[in-house]
Backbone as XML, in Angstrom:
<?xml version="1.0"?>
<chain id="A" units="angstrom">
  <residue number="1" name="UNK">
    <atom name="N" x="-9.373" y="4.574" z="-11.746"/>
    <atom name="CA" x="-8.288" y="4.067" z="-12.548"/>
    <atom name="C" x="-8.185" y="2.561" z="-12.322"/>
  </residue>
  <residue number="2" name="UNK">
    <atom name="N" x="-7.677" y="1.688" z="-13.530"/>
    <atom name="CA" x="-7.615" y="0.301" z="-13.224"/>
    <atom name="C" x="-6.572" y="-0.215" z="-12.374"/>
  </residue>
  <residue number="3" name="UNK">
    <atom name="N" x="-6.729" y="-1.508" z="-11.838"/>
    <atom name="CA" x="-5.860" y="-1.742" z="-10.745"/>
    <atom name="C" x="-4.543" y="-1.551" z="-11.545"/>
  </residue>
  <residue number="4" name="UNK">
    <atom name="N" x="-4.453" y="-2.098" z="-12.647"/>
    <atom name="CA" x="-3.341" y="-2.923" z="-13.363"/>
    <atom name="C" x="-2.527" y="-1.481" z="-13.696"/>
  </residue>
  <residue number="5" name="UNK">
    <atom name="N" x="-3.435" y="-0.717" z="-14.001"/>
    <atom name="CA" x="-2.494" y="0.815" z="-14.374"/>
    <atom name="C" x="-1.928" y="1.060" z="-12.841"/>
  </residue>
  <residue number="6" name="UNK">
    <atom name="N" x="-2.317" y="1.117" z="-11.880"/>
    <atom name="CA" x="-1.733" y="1.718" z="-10.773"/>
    <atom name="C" x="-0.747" y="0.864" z="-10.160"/>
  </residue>
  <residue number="7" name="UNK">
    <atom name="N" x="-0.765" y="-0.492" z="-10.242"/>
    <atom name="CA" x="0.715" y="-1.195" z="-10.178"/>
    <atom name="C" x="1.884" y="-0.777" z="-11.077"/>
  </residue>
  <residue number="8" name="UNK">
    <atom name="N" x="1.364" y="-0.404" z="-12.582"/>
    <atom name="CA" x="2.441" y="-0.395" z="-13.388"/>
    <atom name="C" x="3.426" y="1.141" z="-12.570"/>
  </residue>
  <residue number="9" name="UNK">
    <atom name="N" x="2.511" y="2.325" z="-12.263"/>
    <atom name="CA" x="2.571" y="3.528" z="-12.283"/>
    <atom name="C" x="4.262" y="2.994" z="-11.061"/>
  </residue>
  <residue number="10" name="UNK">
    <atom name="N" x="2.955" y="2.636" z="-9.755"/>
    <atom name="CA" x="3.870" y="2.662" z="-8.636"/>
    <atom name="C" x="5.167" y="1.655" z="-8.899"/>
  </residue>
  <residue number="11" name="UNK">
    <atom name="N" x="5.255" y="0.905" z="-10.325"/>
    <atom name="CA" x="6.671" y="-0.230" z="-10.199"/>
    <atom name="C" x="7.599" y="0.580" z="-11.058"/>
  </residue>
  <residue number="12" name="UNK">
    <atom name="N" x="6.579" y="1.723" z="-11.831"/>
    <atom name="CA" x="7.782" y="2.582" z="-12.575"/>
    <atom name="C" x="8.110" y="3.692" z="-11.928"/>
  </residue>
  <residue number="13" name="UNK">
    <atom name="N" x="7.434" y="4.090" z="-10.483"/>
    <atom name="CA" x="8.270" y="5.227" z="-9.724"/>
    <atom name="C" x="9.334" y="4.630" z="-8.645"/>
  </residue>
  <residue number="14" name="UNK">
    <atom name="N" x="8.803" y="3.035" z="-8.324"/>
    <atom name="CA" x="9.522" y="2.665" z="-7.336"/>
    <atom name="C" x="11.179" y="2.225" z="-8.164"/>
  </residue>
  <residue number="15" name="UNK">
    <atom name="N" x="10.847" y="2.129" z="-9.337"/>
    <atom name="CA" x="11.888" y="1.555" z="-10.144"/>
    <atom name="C" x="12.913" y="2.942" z="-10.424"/>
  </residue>
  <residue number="16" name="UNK">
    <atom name="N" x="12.367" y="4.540" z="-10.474"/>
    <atom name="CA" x="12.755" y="5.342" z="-10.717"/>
    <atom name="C" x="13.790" y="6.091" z="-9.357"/>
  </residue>
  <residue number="17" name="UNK">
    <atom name="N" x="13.106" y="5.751" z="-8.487"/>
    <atom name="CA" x="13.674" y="5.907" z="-6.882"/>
    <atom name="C" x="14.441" y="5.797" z="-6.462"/>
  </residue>
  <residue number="18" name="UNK">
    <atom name="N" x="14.405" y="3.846" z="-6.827"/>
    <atom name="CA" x="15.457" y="2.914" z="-6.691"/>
    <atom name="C" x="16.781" y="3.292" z="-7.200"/>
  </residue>
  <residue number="19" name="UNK">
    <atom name="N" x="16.548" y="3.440" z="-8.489"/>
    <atom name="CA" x="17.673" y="3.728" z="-9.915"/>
    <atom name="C" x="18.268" y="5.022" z="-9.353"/>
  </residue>
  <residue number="20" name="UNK">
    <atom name="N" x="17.407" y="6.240" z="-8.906"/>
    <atom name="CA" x="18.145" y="7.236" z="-8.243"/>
    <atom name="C" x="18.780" y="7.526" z="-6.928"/>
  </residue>
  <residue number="21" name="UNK">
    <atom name="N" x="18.161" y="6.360" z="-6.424"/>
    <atom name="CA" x="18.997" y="6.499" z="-4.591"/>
    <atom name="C" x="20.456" y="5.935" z="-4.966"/>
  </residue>
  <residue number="22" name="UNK">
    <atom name="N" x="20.724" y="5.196" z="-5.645"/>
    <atom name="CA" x="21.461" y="3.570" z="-6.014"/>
    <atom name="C" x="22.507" y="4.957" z="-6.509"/>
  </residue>
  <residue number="23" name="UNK">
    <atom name="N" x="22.260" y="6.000" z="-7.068"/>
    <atom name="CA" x="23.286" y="6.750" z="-7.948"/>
    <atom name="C" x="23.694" y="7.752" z="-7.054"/>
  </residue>
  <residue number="24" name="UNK">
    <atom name="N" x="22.596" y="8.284" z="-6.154"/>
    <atom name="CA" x="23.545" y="9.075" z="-5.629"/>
    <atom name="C" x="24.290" y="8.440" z="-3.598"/>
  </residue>
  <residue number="25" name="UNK">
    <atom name="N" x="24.194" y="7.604" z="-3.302"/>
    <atom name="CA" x="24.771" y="6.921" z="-2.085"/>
    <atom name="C" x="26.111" y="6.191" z="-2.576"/>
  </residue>
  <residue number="26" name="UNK">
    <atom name="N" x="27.353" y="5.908" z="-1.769"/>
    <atom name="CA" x="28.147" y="4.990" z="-2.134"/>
    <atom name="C" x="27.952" y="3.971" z="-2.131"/>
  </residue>
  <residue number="27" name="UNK">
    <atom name="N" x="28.290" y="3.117" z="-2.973"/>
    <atom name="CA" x="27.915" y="1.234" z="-3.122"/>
    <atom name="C" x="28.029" y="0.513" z="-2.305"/>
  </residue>
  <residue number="28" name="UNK">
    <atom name="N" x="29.009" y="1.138" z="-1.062"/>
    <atom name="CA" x="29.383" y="-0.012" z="0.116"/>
    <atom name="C" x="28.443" y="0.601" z="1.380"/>
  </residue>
  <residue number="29" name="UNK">
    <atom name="N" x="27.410" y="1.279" z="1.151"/>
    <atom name="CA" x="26.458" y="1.657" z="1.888"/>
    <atom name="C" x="25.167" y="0.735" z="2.355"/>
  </residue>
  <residue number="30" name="UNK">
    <atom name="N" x="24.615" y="0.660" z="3.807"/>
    <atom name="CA" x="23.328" y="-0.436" z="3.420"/>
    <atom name="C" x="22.474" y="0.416" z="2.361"/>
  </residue>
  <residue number="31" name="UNK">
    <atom name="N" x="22.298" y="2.079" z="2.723"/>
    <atom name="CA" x="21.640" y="2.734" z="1.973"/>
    <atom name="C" x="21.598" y="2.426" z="0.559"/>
  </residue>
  <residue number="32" name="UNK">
    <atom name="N" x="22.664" y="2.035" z="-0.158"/>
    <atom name="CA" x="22.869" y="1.519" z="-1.124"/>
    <atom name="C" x="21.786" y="0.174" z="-1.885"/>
  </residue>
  <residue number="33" name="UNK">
    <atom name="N" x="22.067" y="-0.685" z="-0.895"/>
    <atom name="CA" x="21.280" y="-2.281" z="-0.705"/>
    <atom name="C" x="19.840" y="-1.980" z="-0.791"/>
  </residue>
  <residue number="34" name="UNK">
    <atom name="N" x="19.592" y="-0.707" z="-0.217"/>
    <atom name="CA" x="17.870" y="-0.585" z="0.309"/>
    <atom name="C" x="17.659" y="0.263" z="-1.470"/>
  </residue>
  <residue number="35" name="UNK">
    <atom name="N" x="18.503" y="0.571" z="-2.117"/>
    <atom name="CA" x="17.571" y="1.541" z="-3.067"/>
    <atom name="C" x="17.808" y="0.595" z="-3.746"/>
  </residue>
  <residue number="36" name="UNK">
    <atom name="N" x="18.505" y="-0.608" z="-4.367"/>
    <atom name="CA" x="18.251" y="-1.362" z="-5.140"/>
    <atom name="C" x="17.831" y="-2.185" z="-5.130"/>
  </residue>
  <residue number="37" name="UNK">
    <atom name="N" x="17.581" y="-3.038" z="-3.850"/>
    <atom name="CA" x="16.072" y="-3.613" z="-3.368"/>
    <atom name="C" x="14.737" y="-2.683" z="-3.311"/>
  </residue>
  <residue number="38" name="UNK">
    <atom name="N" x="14.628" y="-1.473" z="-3.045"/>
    <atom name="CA" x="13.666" y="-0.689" z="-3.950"/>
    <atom name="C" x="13.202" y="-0.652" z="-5.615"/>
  </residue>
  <residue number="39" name="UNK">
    <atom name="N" x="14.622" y="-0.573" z="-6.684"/>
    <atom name="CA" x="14.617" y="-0.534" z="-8.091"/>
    <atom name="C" x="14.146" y="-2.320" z="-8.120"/>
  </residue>
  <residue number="40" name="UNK">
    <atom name="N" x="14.375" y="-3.564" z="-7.840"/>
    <atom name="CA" x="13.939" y="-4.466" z="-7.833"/>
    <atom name="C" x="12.491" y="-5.196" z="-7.632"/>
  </residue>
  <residue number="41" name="UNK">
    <atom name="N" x="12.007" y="-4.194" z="-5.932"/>
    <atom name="CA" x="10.126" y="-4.281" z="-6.028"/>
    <atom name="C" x="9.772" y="-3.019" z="-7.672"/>
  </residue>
  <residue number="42" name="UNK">
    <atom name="N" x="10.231" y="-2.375" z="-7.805"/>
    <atom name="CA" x="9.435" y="-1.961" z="-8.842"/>
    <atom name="C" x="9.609" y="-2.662" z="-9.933"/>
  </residue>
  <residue number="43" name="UNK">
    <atom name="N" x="10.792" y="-2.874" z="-10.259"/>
    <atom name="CA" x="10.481" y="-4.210" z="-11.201"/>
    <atom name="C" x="9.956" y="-5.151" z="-11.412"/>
  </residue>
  <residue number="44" name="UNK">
    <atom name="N" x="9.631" y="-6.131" z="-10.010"/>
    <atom name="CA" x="8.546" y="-7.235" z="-9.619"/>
    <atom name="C" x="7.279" y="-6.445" z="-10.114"/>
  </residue>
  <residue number="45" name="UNK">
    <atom name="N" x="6.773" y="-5.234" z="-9.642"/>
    <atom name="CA" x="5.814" y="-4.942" z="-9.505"/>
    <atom name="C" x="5.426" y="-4.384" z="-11.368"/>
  </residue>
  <residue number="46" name="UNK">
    <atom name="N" x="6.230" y="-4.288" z="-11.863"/>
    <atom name="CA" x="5.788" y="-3.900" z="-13.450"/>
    <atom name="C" x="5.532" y="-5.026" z="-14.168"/>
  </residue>
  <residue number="47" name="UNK">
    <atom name="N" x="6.225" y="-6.112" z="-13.561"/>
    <atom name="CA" x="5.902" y="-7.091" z="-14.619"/>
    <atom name="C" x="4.562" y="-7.833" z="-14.110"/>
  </residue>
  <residue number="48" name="UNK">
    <atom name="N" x="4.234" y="-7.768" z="-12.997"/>
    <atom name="CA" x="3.296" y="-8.287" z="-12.376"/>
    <atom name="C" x="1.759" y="-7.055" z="-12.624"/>
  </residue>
  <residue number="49" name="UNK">
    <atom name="N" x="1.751" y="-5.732" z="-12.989"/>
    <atom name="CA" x="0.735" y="-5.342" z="-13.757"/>
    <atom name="C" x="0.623" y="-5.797" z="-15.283"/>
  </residue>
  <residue number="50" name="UNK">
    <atom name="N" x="1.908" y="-5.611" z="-15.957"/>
    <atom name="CA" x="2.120" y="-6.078" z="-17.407"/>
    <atom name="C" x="1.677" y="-7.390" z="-17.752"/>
  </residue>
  <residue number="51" name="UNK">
    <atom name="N" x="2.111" y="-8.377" z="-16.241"/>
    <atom name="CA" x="1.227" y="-9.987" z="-16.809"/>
    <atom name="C" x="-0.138" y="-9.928" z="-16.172"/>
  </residue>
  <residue number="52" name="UNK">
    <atom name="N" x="-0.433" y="-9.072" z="-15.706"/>
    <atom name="CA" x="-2.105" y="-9.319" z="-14.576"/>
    <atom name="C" x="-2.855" y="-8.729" z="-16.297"/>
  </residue>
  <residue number="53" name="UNK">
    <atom name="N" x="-2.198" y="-8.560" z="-17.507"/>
    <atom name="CA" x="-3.247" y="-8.241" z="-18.770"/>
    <atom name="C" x="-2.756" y="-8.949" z="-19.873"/>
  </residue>
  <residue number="54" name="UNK">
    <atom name="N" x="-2.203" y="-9.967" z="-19.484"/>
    <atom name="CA" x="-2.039" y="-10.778" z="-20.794"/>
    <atom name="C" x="-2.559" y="-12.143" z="-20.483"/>
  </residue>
  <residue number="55" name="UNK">
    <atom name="N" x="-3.245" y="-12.613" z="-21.939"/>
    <atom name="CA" x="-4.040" y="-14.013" z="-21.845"/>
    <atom name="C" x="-3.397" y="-14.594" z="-22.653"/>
  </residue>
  <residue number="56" name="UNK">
    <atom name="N" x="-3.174" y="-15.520" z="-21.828"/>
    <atom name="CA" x="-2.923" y="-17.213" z="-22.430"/>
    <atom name="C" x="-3.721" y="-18.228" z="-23.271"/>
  </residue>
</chain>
């Protein structure tokens, strides 16, 4: 499989993780902090397969 697919994969499960830890912990939790700094690397990480295939 190409690199660029397997970044996207892992920034849309880490993004999926994130989005679900974040919903079920209370907000004033660190647990909280850590799943949406989780939903955030997967976001870095999608746009960073999505631009590793576009030319300028």
């Amino acid at each position: 499989m190409e690199r660029f697919v397997q970044i996207i994969v892992a920034g849309g499960l880490a993004l999926v993780a994130g989005l679900w830890g974040s919903q079920i912990v209370a907000p004033s939790s660190q647990a909280w902090l850590g799943s949406v700094a989780v939903a955030l690397v997967g976001v870095a990480a999608l746009v960073v397969g999505i631009n590793s295939q576009i030319e300028y």
